[in-house]
Backbone as CSV, one residue per row, in Angstrom:
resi,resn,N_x,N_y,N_z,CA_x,CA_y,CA_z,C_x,C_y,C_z
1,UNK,0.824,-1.199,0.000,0.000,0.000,0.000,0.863,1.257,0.000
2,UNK,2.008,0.881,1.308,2.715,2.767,1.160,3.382,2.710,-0.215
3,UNK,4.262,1.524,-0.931,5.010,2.108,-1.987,3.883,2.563,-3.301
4,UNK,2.476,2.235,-3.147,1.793,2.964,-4.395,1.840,4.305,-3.898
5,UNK,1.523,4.808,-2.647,2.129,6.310,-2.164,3.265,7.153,-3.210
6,UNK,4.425,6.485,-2.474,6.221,6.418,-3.015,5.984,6.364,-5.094
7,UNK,5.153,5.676,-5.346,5.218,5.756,-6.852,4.494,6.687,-7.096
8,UNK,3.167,7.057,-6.737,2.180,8.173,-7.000,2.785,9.616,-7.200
9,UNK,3.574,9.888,-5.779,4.369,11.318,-5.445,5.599,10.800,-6.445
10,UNK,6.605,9.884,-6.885,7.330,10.184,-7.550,7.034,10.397,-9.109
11,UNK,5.884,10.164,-9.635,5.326,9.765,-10.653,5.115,12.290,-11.015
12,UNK,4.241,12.337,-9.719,3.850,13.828,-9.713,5.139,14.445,-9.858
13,UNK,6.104,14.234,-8.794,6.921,15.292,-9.339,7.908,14.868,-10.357
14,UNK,8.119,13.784,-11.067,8.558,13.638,-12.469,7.481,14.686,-13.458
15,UNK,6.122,14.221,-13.230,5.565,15.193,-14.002,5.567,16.751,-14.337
16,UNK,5.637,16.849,-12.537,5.843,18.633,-12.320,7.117,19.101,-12.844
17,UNK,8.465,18.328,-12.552,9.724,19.096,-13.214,9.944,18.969,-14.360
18,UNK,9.325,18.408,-15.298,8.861,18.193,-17.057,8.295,19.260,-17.324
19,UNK,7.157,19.814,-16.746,6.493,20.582,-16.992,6.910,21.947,-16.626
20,UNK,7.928,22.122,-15.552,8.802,23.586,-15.114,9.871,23.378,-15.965
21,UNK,10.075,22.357,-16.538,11.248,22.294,-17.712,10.784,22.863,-19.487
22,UNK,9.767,22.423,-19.357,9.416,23.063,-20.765,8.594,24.424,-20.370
23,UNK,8.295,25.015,-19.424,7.754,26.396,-19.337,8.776,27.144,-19.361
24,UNK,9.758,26.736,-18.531,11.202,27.455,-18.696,11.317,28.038,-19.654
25,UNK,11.651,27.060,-20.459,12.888,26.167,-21.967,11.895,27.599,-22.454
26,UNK,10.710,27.647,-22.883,9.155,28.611,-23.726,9.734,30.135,-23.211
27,UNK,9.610,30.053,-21.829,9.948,31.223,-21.222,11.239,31.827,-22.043
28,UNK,12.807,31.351,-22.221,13.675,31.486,-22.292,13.888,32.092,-23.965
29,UNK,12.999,31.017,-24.481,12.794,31.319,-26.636,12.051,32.303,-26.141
30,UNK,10.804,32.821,-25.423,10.258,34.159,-25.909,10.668,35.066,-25.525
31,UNK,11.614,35.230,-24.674,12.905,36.594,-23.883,13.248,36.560,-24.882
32,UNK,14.395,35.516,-25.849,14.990,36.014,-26.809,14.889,36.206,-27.585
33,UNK,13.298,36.237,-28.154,12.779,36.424,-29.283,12.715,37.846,-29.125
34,UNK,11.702,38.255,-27.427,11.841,39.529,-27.428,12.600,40.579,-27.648
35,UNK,13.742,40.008,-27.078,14.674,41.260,-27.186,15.546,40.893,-28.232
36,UNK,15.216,40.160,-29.369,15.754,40.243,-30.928,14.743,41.142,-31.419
37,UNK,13.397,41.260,-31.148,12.348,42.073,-31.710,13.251,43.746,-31.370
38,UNK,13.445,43.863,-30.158,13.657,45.325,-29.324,14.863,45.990,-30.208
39,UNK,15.511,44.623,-30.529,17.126,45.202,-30.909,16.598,45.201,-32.810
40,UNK,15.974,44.448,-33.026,14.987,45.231,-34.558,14.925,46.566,-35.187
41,UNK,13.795,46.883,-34.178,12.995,48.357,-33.612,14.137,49.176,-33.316
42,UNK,14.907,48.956,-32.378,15.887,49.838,-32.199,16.676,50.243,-33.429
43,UNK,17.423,49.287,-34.246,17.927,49.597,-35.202,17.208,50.147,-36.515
44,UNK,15.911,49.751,-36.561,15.206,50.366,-37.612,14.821,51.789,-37.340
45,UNK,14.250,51.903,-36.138,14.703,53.786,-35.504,15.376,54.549,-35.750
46,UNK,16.994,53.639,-35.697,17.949,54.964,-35.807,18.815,54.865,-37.173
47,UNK,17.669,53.942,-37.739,18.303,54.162,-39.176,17.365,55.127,-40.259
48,UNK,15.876,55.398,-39.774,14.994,56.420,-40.066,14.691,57.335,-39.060
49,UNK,15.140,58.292,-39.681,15.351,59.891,-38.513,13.807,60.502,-38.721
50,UNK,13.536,60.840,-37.379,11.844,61.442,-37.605,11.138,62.096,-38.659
51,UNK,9.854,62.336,-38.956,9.850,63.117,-39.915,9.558,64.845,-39.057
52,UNK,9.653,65.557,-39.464,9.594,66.839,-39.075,8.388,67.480,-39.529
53,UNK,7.275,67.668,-38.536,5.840,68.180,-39.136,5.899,69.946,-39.170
């Protein structure tokens, strides 16, 4: 009876650190997506100078 316990909880947190592993991993591609977007924008800015109304 206790080791279906021992398998149940090891079973959950195999699941849970899979799952903080690929939110990460998501987390990590959309930072650097972001700030490839920022560094974009930035450079497309200061390569077109305002227009003057």
């Amino acid at each position: 009876m206790w080791w279906w316990i021992a398998v149940g909880l090891m079973a959950w947190l195999t699941v849970s650190a899979a799952i903080a592993f690929a939110v990460g991993a998501f987390l990590r591609v959309a930072e650097r997506e972001e700030q490839l977007v920022e560094l974009q924008r930035e450079q497309r800015d200061h390569a077109q100078p305002p227009l003057l109304n």
